[in-house]
C-alpha atoms as one frame of an Amber mdcrd trajectory, in Angstrom:
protein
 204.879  30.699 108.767 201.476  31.600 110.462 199.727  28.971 112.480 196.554
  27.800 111.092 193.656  28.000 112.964 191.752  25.288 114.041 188.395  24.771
 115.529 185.303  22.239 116.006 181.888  23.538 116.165 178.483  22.087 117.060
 176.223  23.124 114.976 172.579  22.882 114.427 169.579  23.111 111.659 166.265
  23.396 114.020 163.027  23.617 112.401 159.622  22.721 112.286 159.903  19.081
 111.010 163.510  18.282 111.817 166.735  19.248 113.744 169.760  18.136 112.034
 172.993  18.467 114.545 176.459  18.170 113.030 179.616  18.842 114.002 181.829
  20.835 111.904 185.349  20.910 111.672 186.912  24.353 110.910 190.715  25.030
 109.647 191.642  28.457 108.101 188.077  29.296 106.024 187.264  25.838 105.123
 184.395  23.966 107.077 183.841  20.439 106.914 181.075  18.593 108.059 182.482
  15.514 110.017 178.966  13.701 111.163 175.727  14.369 111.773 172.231  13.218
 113.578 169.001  13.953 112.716 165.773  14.000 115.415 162.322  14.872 114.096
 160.713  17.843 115.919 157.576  16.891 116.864 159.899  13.201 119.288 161.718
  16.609 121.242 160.247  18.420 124.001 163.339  19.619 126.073 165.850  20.669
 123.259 168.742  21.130 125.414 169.030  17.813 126.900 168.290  16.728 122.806
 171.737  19.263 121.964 173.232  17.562 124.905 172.714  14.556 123.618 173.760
  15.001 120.439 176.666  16.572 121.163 178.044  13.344 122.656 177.032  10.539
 120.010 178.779  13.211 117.453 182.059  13.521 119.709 181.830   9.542 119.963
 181.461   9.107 116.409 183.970  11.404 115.222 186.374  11.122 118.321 186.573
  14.477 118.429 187.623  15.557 122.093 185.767  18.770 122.907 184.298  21.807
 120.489 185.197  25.458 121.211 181.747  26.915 120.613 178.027  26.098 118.939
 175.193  27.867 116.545 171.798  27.004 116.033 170.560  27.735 113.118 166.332
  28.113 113.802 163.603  28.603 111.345 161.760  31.549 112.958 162.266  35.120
 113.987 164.911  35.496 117.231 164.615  37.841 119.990 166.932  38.077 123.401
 168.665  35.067 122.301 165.536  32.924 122.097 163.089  31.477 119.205 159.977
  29.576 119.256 160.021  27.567 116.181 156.877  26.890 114.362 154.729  23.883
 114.710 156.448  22.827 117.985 155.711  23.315 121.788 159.414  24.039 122.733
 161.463  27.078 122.434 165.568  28.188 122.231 167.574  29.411 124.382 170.755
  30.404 123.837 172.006  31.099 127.332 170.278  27.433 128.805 172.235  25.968
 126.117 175.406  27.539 126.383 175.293  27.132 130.350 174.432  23.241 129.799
 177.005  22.542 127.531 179.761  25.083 128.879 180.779  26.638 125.938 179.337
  29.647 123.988 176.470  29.021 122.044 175.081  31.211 119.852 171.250  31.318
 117.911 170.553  32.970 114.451 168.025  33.224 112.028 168.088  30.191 109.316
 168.419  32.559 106.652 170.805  34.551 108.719 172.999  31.542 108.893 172.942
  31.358 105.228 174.244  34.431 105.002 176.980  33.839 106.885 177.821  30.477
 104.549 178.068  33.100 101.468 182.021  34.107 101.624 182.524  30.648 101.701
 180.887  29.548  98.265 183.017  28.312  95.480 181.011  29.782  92.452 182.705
  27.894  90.088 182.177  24.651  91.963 178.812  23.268  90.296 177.777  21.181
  92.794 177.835  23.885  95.177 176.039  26.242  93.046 175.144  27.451  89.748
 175.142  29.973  87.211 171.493  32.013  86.751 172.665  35.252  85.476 176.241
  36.249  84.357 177.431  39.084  85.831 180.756  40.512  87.098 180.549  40.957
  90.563 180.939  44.548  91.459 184.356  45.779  93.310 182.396  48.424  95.112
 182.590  49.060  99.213 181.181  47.408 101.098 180.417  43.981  99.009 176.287
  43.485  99.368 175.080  39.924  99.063 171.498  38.731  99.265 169.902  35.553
  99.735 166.053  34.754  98.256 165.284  31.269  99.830 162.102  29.518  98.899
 161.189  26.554 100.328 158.109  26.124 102.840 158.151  29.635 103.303 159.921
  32.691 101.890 162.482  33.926 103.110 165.567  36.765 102.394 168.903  37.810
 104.235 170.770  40.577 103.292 174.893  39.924 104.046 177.273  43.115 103.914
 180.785  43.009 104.565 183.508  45.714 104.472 187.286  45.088 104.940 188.338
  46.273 108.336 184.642  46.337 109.561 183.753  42.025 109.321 180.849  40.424
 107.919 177.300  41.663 109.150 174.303  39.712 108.091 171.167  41.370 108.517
 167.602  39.168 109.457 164.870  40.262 107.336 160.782  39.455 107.177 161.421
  40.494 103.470 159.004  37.393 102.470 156.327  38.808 103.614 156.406  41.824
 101.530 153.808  42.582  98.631 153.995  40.429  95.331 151.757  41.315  92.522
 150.829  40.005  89.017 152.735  41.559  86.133 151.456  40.461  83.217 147.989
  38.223  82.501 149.150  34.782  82.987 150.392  36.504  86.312 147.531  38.600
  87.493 144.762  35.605  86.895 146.894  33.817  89.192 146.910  36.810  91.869
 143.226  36.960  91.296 143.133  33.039  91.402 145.375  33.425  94.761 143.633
  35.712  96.480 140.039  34.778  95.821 141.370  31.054  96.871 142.809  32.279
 100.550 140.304  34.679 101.416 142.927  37.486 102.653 145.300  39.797 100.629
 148.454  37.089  99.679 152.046  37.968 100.823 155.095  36.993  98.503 155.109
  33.490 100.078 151.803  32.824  99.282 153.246  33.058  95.596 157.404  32.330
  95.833 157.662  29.435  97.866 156.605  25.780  98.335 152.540  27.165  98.885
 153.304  29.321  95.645 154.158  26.358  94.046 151.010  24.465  95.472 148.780
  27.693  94.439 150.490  27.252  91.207 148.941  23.661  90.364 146.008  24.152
  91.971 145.741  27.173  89.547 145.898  24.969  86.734 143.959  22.063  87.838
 140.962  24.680  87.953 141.528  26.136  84.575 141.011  22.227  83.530 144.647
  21.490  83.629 146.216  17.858  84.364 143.630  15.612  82.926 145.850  13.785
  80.756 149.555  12.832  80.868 152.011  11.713  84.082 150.923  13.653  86.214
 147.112  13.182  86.370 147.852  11.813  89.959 147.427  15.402  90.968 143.946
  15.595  90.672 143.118  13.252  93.542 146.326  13.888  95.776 146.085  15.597
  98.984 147.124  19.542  98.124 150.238  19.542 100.370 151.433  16.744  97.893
 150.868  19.248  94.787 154.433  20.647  94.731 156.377  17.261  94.921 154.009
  15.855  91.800 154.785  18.988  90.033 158.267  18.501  90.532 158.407  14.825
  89.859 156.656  15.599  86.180 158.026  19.035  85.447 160.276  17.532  82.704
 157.545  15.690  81.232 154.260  16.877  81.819 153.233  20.048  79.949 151.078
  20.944  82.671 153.560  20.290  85.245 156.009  22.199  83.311 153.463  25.148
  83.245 153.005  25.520  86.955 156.806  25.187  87.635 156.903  27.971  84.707
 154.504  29.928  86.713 156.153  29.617  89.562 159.460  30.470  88.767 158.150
  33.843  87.025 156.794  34.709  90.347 160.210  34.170  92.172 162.063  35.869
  89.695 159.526  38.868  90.009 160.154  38.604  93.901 164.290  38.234  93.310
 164.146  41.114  91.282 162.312  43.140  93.885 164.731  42.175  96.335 167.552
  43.418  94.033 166.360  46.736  93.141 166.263  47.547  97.312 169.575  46.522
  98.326 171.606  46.281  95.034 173.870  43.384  95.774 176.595  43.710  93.531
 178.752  41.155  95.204 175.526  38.408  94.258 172.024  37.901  94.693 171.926
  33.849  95.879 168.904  31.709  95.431 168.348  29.201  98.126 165.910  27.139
 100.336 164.360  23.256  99.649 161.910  24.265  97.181 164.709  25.857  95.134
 168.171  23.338  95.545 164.838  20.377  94.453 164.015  22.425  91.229 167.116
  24.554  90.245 167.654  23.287  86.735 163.676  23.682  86.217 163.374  27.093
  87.813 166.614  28.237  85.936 165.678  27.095  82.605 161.543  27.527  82.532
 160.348  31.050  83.468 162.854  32.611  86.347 164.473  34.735  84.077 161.408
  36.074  82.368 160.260  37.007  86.046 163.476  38.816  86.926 163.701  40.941
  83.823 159.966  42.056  83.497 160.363  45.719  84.788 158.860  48.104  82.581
 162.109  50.478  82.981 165.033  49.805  81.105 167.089  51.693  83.743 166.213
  49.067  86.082 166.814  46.147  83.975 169.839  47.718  83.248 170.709  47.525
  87.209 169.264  44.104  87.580 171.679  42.939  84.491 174.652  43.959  86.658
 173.372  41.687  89.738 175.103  38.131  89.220 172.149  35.555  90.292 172.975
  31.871  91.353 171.768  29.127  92.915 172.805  26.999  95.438 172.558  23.411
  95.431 173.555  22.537  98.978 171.605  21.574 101.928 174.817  21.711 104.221
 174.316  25.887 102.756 172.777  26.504 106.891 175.276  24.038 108.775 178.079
  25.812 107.181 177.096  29.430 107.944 176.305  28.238 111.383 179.522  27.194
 112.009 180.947  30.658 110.217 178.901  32.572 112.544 179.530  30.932 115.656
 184.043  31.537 114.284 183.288  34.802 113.978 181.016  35.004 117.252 184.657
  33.610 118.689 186.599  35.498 117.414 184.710  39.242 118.901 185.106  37.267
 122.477 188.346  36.619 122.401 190.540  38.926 123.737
């Protein structure tokens, strides 16, 4: 009988509001979160000593007596090991942190670490995830997963993984590609967009938490929300606009009609995203904005996004994609602690 294998990891979720640390423990392919902490950003200014910290409240809690390895998980682009996250006067370091702590720590993308978290998804387990299109995933070489996360931002990974070869998950700026309006309801809200922020709009501006913002604020100036539950828009602070719209999606009509709006968008940028890399094995839909919304986004306008190609040859291709979305918040903690096994397991001798 083979010996299982066994492993704690520290594992963290660093971005511009909050750093959630956990520690994670690993046997076989299942990863469990045993405890977390949370710090807000803006209280940290030397994240080490914060990791440090951390690090020994979790091993306290949990009684665990030592991890073999770490992964940060950071929202912003890494280079040489290090990230300087948004919104915050600190940066990352990988090799400080692995020195201070003595054990290898490694630093990825966010959206990289979701990546990672993808072999691990149980797609028939519902409150991990759910159905958006039905599709058979593909038994072609190697398996191509993708990952459209909107939530503050936009943001895309692209995971690829061939038998004999490992798991590779490639970063990607892939949010801040082009979006456009493809039919009229669509195109007055490019026009609405652009003529609102004063510079050509990427797809964030459009698929993600501001897209959902732009989205009400689009229909507060075509005279929207003045009657109904969520008339509390009209004199709420604009950052506010995508919590109100998701409060009174169910129930509002105008509410409904942004989220509607919104989703079309995202499905127009999903589809996008599937045409270029083709991921057969699934396209995943992640991020805050999304795991708040998914029954809305699935049910109210995604789909009519996704499938508004003008080719039938490419809606044929994009019917062959299976689409879901995740539910999870863990989603980055998990694939952190993936990455950092895997990480382990290219050291080891």
């Amino acid at each position: 009988m083979s010996q299982s294998t066994r492993f704690t990891w520290l594992v963290c979720d660093a971005g511009g509001t909050n750093c959630t640390f956990a520690l994670v423990a690993q046997e076989d392919r299942r990863f469990r979160i045993q405890a977390r902490t949370r710090y807000e950003s803006r209280t940290i200014t030397d994240f080490s000593a914060v990791m440090e910290e951390a690090l020994q409240a979790l091993l306290r809690e949990t009684r665990a007596e030592a991890i073999a390895g770490g992964c940060i998980s950071a929202a912003g682009p890494v280079h040489d090991g290090s990230v300087t996250l948004t919104n915050t006067s600190w940066s990352i370091h990988e090799r400080e942190i692995s020195t201070r702590l003595d054990v290898p720590v490694h630093l990825v993308n966010d959206l990289t670490a979701i990546g990672y978290a993808l072999p691990l998804v149980h797609r028939a387990d519902s409150e991990q995830c759910v159905s958006v299109w039905n599709a058979t995933p593909a038994r072609t070489l190697p398996v191509v997963e993708a990952v459209a996360a909107a939530g503050t931002g936009l943001g895309v990974a692209i995971a690829c993984e061939l038998p004999g070869h490992g798991l590779t998950v490639l970063p990607s700026e892939g949010g801040h590609t082009d979006l456009i309006g493809f039919d009229e309801e669509t195109r007055q809200f490019q026009h609405f967009v652009e003529s609102t922020a004063g510079e050509r709009p990427d797809a964030e501006m459009y698929a993600s938490g501001k897209g959902l913002r732009h989205a009400a604020a689009f229909f507060i100036a075509k005279g929207g929300f003045q009657h109904g539950a969520a008339t509390e828009i009209l004199s709420a602070d604009p950052l506010d606009y995508p919590a109100i719209v998701s409060r009174h999606a169910a129930t509002d009509s105008d509410a409904a009609s942004a989220m509607r709006l919104f989703a079309k968008m995202y499905g127009r940028f999903a589809a996008g995203l599937a045409l270029s890399v083709l991921p057969y094995g699934g396209l995943f839909l992640a991020g805050g904005v999304t795991a708040r919304n998914l029954d809305a986004i699935v049910s109210n306008g995604f789909l009519d996004g996704y499938f508004s190609h003008p080719h039938e040859s490419m809606q044929t291709a994009l019917r062959r994609v299976p689409v879901y979305g995740l539910r999870s918040y863990d989603i980055s903690l998990v694939g952190a602690a993936h990455a950092a096994y895997l990480a382990h397991q290219e050291e080891t001798p």
